[in-house]
C-alpha positions in Angstrom: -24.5 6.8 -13.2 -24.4 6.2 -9.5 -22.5 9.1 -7.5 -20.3 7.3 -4.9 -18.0 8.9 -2.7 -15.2 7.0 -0.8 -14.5 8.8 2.4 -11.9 7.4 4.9 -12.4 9.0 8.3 -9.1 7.0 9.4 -6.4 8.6 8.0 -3.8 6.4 9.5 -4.4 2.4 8.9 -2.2 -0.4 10.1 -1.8 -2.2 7.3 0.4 -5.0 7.6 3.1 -3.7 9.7 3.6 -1.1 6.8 1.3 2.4 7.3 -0.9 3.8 5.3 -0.4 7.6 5.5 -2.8 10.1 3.6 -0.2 12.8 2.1 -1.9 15.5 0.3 0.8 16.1 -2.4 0.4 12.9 -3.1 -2.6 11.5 -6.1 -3.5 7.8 -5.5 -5.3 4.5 -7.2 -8.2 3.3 -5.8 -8.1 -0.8 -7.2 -6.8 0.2 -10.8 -9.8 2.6 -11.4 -10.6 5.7 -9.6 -8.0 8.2 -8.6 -7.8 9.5 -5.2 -6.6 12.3 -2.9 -6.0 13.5 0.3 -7.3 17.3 1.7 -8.0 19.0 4.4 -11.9 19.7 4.9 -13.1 22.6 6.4 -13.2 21.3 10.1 -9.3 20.9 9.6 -9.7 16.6 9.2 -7.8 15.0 6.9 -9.6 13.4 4.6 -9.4 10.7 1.3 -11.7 11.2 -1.3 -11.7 9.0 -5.0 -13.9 10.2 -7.8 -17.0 9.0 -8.1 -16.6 6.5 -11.3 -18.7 3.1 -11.6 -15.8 0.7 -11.5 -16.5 -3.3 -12.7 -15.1 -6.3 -14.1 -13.1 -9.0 -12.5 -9.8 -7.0 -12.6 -11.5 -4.2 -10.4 -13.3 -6.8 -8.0 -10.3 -9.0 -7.5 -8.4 -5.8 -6.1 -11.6 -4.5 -4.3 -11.5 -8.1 -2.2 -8.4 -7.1 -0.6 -7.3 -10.0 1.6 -3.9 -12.1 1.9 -4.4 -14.1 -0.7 -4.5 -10.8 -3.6 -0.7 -9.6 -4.3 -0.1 -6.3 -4.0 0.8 -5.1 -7.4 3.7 -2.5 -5.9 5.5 -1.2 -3.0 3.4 1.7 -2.4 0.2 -0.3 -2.5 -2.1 -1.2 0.8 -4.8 -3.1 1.3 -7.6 -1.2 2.9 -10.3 -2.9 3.9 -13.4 -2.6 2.4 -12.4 -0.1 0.0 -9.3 -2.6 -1.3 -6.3 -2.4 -2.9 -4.9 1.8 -3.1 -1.9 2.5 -4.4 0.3 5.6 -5.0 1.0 6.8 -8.1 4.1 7.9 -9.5 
């Protein structure tokens, strides 16, 4: 299994006119498959990290392409390019 870590070194991403705001008491989605999180590393840098799981299939690369033309599938969803489609979960 291929060990892949997302890192985002923007926290902050202009999405839209809607924000995009790493919170770490907050768990998110990465396109319906990995789960994600925000922490502080040990420089002080906020930072978003998903687990390393091998996503596939249509439904995961349809969210990954993340342009206008994919709906969002909430309100606390943004698109992120070129990670794609990450959403907060409840």
């Amino acid at each position: 299994m291929k060990v892949a870590l997302i890192v985002l070194c923007l926290v902050v991403v202009a999405v839209n006119a809607n924000h995009f705001v790493c919170n770490p008491n907050k768990a998110y989605e990465e396109n319906k498959c990995n789960r994600c999180t925000c922490f502080i590393d040990s420089r002080g840098i906020l930072r978003f990290r998903c687990t390393p799981k091998t996503c596939t299939g249509k439904k995961y690369e349809f969210f990954r392409k993340c342009d206008p033309a994919v709906p969002i599938p909430c309100n606390n969803c943004w698109c992120i390019p070129p990670y794609g489609i990450i959403c907060q979960l409840p």
